[in-house]
C-alpha positions in Angstrom: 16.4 -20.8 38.4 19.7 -18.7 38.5 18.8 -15.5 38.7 22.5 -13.7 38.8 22.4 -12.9 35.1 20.2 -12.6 31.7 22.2 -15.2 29.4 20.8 -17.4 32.0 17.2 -16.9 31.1 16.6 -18.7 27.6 14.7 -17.9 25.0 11.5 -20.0 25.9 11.5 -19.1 29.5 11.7 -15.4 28.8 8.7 -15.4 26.4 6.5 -17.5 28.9 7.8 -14.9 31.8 6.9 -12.1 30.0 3.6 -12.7 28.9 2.6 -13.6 32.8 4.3 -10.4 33.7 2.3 -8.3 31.7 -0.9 -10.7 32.0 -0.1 -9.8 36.3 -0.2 -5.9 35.1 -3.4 -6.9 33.0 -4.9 -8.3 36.9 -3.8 -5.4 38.5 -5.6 -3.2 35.9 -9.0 -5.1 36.5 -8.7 -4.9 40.1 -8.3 -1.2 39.9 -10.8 -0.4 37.1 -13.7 -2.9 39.4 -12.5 -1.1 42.4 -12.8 2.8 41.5 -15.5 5.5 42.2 -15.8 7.5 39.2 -16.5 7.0 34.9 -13.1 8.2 34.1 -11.5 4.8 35.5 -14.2 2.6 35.6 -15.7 3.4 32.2 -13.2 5.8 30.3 -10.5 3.9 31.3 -7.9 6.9 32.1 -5.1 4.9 33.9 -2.1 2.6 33.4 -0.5 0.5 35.9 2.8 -1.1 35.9 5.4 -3.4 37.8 9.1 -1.4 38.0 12.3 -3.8 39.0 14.2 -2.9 42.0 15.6 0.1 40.3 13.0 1.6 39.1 13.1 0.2 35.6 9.3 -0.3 33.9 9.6 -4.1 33.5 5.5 -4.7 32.3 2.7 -2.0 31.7 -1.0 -3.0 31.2 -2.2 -3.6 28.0 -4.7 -0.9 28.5 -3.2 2.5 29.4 -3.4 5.9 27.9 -0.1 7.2 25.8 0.3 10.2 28.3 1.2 7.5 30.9 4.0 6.0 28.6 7.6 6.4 30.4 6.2 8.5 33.3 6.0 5.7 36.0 10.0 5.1 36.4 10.7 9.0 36.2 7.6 9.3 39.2 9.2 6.5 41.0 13.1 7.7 41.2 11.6 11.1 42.3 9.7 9.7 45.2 12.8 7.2 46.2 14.7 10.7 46.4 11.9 11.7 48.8 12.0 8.8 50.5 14.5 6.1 50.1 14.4 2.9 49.3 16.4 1.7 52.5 13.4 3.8 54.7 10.8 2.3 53.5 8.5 -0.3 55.1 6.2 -3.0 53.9 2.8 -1.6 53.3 4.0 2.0 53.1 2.1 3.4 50.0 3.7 7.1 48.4 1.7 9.5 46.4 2.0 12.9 44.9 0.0 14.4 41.9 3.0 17.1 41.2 2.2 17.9 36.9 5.9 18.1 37.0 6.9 15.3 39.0 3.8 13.0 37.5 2.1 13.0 34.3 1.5 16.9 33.6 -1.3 18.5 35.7 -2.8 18.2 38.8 -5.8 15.5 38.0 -3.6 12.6 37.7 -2.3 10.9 41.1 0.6 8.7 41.1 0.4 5.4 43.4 3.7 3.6 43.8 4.0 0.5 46.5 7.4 -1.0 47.0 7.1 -4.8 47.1 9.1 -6.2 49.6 10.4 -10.3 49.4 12.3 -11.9 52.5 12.6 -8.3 54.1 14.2 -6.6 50.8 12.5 -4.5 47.7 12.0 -6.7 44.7 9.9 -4.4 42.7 7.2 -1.5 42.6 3.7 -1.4 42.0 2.8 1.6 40.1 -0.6 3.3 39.3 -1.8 6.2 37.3 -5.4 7.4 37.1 -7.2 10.7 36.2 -9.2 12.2 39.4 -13.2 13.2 39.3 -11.9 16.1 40.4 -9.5 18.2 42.7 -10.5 21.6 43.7 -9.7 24.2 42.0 -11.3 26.0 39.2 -12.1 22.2 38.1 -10.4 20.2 35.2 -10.1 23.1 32.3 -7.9 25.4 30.2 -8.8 28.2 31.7 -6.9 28.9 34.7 -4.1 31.3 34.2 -1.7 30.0 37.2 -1.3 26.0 38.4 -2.4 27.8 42.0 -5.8 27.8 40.4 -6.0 24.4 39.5 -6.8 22.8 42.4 -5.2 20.9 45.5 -1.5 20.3 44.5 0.1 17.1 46.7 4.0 16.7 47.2 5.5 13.6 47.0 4.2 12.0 51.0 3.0 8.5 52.2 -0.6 8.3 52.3 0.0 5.0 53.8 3.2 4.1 56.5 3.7 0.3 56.8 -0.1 -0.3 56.5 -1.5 2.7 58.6 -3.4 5.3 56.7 -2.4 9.3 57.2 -5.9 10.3 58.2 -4.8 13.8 57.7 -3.6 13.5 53.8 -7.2 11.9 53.9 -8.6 14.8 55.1 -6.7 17.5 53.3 -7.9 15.9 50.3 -11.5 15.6 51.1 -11.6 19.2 52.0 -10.7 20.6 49.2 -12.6 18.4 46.3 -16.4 18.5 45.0 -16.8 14.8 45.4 -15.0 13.2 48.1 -16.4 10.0 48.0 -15.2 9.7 44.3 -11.4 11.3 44.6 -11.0 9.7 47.7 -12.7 6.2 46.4 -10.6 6.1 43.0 -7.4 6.8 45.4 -8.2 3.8 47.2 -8.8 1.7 44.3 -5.3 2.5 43.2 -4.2 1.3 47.0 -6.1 -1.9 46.3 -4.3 -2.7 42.9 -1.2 -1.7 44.2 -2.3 -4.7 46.9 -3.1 -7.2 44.3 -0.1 -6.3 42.6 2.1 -6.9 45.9 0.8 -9.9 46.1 0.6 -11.4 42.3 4.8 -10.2 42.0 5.5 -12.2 44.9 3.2 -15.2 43.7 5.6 -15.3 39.8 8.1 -15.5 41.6 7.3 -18.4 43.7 6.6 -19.7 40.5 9.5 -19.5 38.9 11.9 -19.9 42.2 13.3 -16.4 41.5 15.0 -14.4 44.6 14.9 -10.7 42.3 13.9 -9.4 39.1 17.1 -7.8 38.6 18.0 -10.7 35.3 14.5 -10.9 34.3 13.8 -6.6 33.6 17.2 -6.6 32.1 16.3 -9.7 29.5 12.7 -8.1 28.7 14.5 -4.4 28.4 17.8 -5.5 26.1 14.9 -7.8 23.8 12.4 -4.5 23.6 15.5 -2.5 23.3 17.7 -4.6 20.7 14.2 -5.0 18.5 14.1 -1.1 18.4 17.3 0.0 17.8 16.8 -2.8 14.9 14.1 -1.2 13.2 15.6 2.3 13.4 18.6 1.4 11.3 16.1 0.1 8.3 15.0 3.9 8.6 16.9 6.3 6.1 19.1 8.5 8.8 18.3 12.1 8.4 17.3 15.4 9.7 13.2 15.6 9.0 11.9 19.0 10.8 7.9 20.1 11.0 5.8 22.8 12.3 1.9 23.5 12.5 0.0 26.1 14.0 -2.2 25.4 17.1 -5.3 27.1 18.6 -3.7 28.3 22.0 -6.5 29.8 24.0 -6.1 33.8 23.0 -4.2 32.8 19.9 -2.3 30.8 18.2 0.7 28.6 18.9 3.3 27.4 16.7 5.2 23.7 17.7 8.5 22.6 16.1 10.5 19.6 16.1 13.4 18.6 14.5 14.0 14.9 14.0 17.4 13.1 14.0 17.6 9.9 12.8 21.3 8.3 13.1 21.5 4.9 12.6 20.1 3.5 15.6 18.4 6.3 17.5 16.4 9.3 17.2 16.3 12.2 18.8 13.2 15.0 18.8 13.9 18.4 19.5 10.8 20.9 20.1 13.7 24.2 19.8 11.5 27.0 18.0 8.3 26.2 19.3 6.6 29.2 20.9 6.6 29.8 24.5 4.0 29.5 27.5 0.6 31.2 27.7 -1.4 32.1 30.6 -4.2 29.3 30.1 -4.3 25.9 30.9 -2.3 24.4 27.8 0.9 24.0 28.9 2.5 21.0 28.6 5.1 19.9 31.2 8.2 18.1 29.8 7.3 14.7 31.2 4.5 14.6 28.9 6.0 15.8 25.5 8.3 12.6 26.1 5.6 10.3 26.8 4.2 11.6 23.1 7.2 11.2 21.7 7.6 8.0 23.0 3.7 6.7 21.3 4.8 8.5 18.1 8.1 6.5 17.1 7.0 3.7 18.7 3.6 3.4 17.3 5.8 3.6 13.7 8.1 1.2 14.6 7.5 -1.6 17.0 3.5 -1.3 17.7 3.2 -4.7 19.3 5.9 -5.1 21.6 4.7 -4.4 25.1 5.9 -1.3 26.6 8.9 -1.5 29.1 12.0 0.8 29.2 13.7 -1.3 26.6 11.8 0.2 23.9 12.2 4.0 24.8 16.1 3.4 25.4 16.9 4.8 22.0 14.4 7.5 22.0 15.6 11.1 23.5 13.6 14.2 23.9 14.4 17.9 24.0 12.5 20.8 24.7 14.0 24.4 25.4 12.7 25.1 29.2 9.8 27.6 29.1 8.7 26.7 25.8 5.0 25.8 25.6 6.0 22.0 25.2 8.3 22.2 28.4 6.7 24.3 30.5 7.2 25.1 34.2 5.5 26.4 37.1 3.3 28.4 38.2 1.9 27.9 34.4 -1.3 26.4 34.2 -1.3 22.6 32.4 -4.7 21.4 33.3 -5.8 20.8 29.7 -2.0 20.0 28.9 -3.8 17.3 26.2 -5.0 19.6 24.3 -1.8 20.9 23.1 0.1 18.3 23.5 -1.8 15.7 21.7 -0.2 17.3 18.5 2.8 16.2 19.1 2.1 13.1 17.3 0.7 14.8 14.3 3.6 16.6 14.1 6.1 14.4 14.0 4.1 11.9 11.9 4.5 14.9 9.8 7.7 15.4 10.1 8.7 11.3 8.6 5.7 11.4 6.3 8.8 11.5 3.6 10.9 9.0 5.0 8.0 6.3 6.0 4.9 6.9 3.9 3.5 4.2 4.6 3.2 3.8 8.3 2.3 7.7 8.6 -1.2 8.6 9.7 -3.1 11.9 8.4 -3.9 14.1 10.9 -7.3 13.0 13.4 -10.2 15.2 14.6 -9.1 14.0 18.5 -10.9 13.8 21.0 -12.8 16.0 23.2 -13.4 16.8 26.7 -15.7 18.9 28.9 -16.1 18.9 32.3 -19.6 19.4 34.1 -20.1 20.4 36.9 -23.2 21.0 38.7 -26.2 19.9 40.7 -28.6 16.9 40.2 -32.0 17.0 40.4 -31.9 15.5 44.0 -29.8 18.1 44.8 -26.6 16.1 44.7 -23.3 18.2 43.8 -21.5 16.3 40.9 -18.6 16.9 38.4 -18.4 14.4 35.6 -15.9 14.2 32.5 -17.7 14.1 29.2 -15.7 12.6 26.4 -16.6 13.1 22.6 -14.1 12.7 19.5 -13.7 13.7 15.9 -12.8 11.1 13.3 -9.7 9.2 12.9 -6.9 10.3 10.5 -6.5 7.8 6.8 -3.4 5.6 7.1 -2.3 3.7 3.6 -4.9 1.0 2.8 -6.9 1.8 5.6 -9.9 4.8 6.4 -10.0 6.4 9.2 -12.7 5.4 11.5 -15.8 7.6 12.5 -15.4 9.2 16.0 -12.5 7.4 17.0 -10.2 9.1 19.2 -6.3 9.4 18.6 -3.8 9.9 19.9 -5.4 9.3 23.0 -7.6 5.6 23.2 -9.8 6.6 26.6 -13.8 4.7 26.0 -16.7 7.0 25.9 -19.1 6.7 29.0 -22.2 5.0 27.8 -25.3 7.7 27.5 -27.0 5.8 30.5 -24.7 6.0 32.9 -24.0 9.3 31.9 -27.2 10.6 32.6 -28.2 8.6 35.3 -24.9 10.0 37.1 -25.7 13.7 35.7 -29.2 14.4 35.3 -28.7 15.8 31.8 -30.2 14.1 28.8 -28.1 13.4 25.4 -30.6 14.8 23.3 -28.9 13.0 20.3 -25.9 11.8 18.4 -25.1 11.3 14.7 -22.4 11.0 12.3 -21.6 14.4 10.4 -21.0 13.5 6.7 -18.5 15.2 4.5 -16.7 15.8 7.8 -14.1 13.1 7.1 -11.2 14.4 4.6 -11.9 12.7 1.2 -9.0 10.7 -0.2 -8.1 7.1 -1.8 -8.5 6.6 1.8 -11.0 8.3 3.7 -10.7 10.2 6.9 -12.7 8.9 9.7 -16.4 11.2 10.2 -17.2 13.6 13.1 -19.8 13.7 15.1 -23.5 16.0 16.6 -24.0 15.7 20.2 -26.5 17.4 21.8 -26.7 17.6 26.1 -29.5 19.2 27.8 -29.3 20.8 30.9 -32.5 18.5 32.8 -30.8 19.2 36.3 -33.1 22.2 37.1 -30.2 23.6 38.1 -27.8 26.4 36.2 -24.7 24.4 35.2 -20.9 24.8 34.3 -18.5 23.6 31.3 -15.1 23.9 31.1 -14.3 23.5 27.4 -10.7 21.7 26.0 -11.7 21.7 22.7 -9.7 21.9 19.8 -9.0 21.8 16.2 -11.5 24.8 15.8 -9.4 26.7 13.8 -7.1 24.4 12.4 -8.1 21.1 10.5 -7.0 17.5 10.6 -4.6 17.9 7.4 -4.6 15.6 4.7 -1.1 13.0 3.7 -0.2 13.2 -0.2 -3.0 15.0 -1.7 -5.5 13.5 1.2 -8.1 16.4 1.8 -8.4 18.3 5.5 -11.0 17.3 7.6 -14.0 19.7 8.9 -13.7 21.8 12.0 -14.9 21.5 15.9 -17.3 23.9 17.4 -18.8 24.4 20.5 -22.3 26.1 20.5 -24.9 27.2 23.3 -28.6 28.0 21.9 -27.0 28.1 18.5 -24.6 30.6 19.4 -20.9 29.3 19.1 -19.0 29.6 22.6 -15.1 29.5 23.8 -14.4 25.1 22.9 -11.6 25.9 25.8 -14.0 28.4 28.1 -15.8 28.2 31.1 -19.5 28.5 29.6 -22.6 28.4 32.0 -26.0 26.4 30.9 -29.2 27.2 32.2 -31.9 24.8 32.8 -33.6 23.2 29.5 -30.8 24.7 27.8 -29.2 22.6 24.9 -24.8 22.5 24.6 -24.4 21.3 21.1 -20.7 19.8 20.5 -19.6 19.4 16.7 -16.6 17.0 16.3 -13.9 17.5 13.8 -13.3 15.1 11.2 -10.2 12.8 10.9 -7.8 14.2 7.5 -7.9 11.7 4.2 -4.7 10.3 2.9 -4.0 10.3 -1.3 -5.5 11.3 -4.1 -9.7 11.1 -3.9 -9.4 10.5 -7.4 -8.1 7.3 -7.0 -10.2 6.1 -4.6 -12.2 3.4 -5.6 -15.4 3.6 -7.2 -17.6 1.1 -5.2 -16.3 2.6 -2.0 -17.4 6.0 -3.3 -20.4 4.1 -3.9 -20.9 2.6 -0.2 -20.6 5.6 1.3 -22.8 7.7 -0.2 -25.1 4.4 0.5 -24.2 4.6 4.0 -24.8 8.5 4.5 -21.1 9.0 5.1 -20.6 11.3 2.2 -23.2 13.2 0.3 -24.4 12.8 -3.2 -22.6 16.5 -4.3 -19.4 16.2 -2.3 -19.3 12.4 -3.9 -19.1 14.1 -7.7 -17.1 17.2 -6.1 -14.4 15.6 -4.7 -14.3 12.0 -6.1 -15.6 12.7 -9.7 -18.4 10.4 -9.0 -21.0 9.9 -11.4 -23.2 7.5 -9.8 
């Protein structure tokens, strides 16, 4: 095949080439997920992993891969090819860093990038992203007050050089984490993927007789790009601006964002939100676009594969300093739990121009971090992942405990306590805690953990929505709050909170908002969910005017 320029590529031949590319991206995801140490890949699924052209463009990401990870790989890359350029490198040399400002935000995500070399010259990149066990510090949390306490910060350095590993980098690294064979064993899986991927790239394109992927990325881009820029102009051009309020960690925060819509782009700019805080709920600038970035493009073109193509038309702005842009030595460990609103608000923001592809506000998820001691008297440190209810879209209610905008998988109770040594006392659905409306928001959750270790144990908490509620589209009602409480007393959802043996953390998930009128909502469905214990019999007649 001619590979010298994109007209040459038709229409048949790119859709075939595309889907292998991103079913390739799909192999290399397997390989690291089946390959890693730790729940947070292997069961949570906290990763992405994509091929980049020659320069650095995102040609094919993974069907599974967390929104925080969307448009980060290409910015990672072209900051590590500044490092170390492309005419230095080696086959087999493998280039990390876990910088929050270089990477993906803070300090527990590592960035893997491979070049992929063809008849002695750089074809492509392998890129992976996953979410450490743990690295030093103070532990994954919100509330650290400088990045310095955060843990083990790596530059941009080759932890492999054409196939020989730094034993040192190794070292440093093991040093300084709670669970070295876990850090150290999820690195290693994203060396392996990064392998397979190496090796699948060059395989498509003995396939397909190509020499580069120079026409190729720039056919997949311009499609992804064209369809984009198509569906922006059916949106009515305008200036649409929002703000909430946010639990902070001391106090409130207030994000802004002011929308441009001109025929066929958009632009989001974050000028008036507030500015940093000494906890760890800063959000670096690299992640505020990757939110952006899910947000239009989970209103626009939800099924097209992600590639740069798509994000082309999409620019971000954030004053520097300002919570959403934040820059060293602030603290951005539990960067998600501020910056997850971003979506929200601007799904606020175009709630008037495009009502019916808008989403009421979701409970979110919820982390916590353990760390402790096992009964055998094995150190650990395990992520445990809960969510509130999902936010009521037109037509559609929101589902019970459904995380958004983040789509990580919850660790199965088993493993969790085999791995822990604590015991999930119970679970349950929390009626009433989903918004009424015509459509319903999605319900909370009660979890209970134990402390069975025999040991004293440690949270960190990045909890929110305590004080402000999922809120409710065109006359939708709010859904309920989170809390976080220890022996019944409620504790810190973002503070460091130490459980004693036998001791019982409760975790109370927030409800996902409704969307319309709960008067309108049909009567049989009123009916099936009192049935089905989602809503009670007196906030049925309350808030629906039921009279069953």
């Amino acid at each position: 095949m001619n590979d010298h320029t994109s007209q040459s590529i038709d229409a048949v031949s790119l859709g075939i080439m595309w889907d292998r590319l991103v079913a390739l991206t799909d192999e290399i995801v397997s390989t690291l997920v089946r390959s890693s140490f730790s729940t947070i890949v292997y069961e949570s699924y906290d990763l992405t992993c994509c091929v980049l052209d020659a320069e650095t463009n995102t040609i094919a990401q993974g069907t599974f891969g967390i929104p925080a990870f969307i448009g980060s790989a290409p910015v990672t890359a072209r900051h590590m090819l500044k490092r170390f350029p492309p005419e230095t490198l080696s086959d087999g040399d493998i280039i990390v860093t876990n910088d929050p400002w270089l990477g993906t935000g803070h300090l527990f995500d590592i960035t893997v990038m491979r070049p992929v070399f063809r008849k002695g010259r750089i074809v492509a990149y392998c890129v992976s992203i996953t979410h450490l066990p743990d690295i030093g510090g103070a532990g994954f949390g919100s509330s650290a007050t400088e990045v310095y306490a955060e843990g083990l910060r790596l530059p941009i350095l080759k932890l492999y050089e054409a196939g020989r590993l730094n034993d040192l980098v190794v070292e440093i690294i093991r040093t300084n984490v709670r669970v070295p064979e876990q850090t150290m064993g999820d690195i290693m899986a994203n060396v392996a993927c990064s392998e397979v991927g190496a090796r699948e790239v060059n395989a498509f394109m003995d396939e397909y007789g190509l020499d580069s992927l120079t026409a190729l990325s720039a056919a997949i881009r311009g499609q992804s790009e064209d369809r984009m820029r198509a569906r922006l102009r059916e949106m009515t051009d305008g200036v649409y601006q929002n703000r909430i309020k946010v639990e902070g960690f001391a106090e409130d925060v207030e994000l802004a964002v002011t929308l441009t819509k001109s025929g066929d782009t958009v632009t989001a700019d974050f000028d008036g939100t507030t500015g940093m805080v000494r906890a760890g709920v800063n959000v670096p600038f690299c992640y505020t676009n990757a939110m952006v970035l899910h947000a239009i493009k989970s209103l626009t073109l939800p099924n097209i594969p992600n590639n740069q193509g798509s994000a082309a038309p999409i620019v971000t702005k954030a004053p520097p300093g300002c919570i959403l842009n934040a820059l060293p030595p602030y603290p951005t460990g539990g960067r998600h739990a501020m910056g997850h609103f971003i979506t929200p608000l601007i799904y606020g923001a175009l709630a008037g121009a495009t009502p019916d592809t808008v989403q009421a506000d979701s409970g979110m998820m919820n982390l916590l971090t353990f760390q402790g001691t096992r009964r055998d008297g094995r150190a650990f440190t395990a992520l445990y992942f809960a969510s509130g209810g999902y936010g009521a879209l037109r037509d559609l209610d929101g589902w019970s405990t459904l995380p958004h905008p983040s789509n990580m998988a919850v660790v199965p109770v088993e493993v969790w306590e085999a791995l822990t040594h604590t015991t999930i006392v119970g679970k349950r659905l929390l009626p009433d805690s989903g918004g009424a409306g015509r459509w319903r928001g999605g319900l909370g959750q009660v979890v209970d953990v134990r402390n069975d270790t025999g040991h004293p144990l440690v949270t960190l908490g990045m909890g929110n929505r305590t004080v402000h509620p999922a809120r409710g589209l065109f006359g939708g009602h709010d859904g309920t709050l989170r809390r976080h409480e220890l022996a019944g007393q409620v504790v810190h959802a973002k503070g460091r909170v130490e459980i004693e043996p036998g001791a019982i953390m409760r975790l109370v998930e927030a409800g996902g908002a409704g969307f319309g009128d709960p008067r309108e909502r049909d009567r049989l469905a009123v009916a099936a969910d009192v049935t089905n214990g989602f809503v009670t019999t007196d906030a049925a007649r309350r808030d629906y005017g039921w009279t069953g």
